[in-house]
LUMVEX-993767 format. One record per residue (C-alpha): residue number from 1; x, y, z. Coordinates in steps of 0.02 Angstrom, whole numbers, padded with zeros to 5 digits. Example, Ala and Ser with C-alpha at 12.3 -4.5 7.8 and 13.67 -1.06 7.14 Angstrom:
% LUMVEX-993767
(site 1; (00615; -00225; 00390))
(site 2; (00684; -00053; 00357))
This chain:
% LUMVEX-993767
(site 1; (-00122; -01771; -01821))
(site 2; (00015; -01872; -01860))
(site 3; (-00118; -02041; -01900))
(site 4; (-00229; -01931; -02015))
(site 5; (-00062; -01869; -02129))
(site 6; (-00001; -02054; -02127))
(site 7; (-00174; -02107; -02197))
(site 8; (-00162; -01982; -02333))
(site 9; (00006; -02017; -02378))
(site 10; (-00013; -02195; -02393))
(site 11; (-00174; -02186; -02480))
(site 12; (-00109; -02081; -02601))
(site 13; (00041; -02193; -02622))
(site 14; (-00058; -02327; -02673))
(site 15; (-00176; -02221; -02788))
(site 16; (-00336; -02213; -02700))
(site 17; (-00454; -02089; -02669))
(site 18; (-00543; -02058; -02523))
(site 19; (-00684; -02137; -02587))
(site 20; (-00601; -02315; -02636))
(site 21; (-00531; -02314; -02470))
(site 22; (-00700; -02299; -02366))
(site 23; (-00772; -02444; -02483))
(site 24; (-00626; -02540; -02428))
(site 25; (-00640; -02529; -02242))
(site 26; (-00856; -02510; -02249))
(site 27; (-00868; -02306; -02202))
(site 28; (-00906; -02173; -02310))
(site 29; (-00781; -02032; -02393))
(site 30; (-00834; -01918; -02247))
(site 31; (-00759; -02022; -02125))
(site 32; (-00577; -02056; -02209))
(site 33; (-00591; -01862; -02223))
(site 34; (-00618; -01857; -02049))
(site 35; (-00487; -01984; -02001))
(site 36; (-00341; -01891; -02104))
(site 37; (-00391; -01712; -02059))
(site 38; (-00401; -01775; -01890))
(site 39; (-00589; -01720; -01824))
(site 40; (-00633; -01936; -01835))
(site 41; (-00581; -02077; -01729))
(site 42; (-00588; -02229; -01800))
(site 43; (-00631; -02368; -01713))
(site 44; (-00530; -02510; -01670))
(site 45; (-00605; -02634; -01794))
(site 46; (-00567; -02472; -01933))
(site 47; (-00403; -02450; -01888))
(site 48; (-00366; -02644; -01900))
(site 49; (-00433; -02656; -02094))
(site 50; (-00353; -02501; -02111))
(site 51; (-00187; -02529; -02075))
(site 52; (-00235; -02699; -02194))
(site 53; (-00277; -02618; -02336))
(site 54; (-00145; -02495; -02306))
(site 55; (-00002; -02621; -02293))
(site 56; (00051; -02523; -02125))
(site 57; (00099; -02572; -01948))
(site 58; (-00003; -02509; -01790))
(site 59; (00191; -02426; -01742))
(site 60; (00178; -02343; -01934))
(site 61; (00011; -02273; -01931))
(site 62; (00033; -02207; -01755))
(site 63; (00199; -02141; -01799))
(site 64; (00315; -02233; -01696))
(site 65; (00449; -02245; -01833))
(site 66; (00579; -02186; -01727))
(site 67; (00672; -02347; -01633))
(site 68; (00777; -02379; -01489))
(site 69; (00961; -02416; -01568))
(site 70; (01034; -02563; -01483))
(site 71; (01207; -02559; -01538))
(site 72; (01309; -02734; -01454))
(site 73; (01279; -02725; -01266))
(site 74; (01243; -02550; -01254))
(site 75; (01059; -02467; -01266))
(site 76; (01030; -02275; -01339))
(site 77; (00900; -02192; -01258))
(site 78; (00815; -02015; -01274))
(site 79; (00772; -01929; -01114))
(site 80; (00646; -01787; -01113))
(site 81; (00633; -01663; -00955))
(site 82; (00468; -01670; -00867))
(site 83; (00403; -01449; -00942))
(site 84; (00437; -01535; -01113))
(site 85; (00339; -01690; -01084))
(site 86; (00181; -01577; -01000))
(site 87; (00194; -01470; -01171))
(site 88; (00170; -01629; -01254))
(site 89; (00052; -01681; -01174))
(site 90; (-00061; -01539; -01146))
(site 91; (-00041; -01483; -01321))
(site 92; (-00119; -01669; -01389))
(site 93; (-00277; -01590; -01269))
(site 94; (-00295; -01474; -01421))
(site 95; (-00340; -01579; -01573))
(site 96; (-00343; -01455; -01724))
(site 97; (-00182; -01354; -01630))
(site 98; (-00088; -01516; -01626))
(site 99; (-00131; -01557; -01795))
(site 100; (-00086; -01398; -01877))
(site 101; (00085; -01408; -01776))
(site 102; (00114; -01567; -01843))
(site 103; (00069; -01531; -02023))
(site 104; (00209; -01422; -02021))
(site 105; (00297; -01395; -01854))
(site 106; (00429; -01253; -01916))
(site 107; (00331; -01151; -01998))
(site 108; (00181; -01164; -01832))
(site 109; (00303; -01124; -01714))
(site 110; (00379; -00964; -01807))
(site 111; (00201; -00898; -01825))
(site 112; (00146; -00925; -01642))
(site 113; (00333; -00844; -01591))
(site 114; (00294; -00689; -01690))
(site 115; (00118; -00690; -01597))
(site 116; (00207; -00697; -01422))
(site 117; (00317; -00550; -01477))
């Protein structure tokens, strides 16, 4: 899941383990394990003092990094056709499928395509 790499990549950015992290936010190792490999949820009041201690944005940590370009008058937009949006969507259905597409998308795909063949 795209949160759960985000927390690791952050937390490793700022030199923390696992451990320093959960005595940051009040939870145990167990769950920041959770949260990164993506089998945890945390709750609202985790993911505020998370994205605290983290020095993140709700947008960052959910990975919305990717903005609308407003360029003068005139507004880019990204349209997506409705199969592509039901993939998406059905395929976030699938936790640990989603998450091991999204901790390397390329590589996921290829193997599933040679599956299919």
């Amino acid at each position: 899941m795209v949160i759960g790499s985000k927390i690791k990549e952050k937390r490793l950015q700022l030199g923390m383990s696992q451990e320093e992290l959960g005595q940051k936010m009040g939870v145990s190792k167990v769950s920041i394990c959770g949260y990164e490999r993506g089998t945890r949820t945390p709750t609202i009041e985790n993911f505020v003092d998370m994205i605290r201690i983290l020095d993140l944005t709700p947008d960052e940590l959910l990975g919305r990094e990717v903005k609308v370009i407003n360029d003068k008058e005139e507004v880019y937009s990204a349209y997506v056709s409705k199969i592509d949006l039901q993939i998406l969507k059905e395929l976030k259905t699938h936790g640990k499928l989603y998450n091991k597409i999204a901790s390397d998308p390329k590589r996921t795909i290829e193997l599933i395509d040679r599956l299919c063949k």
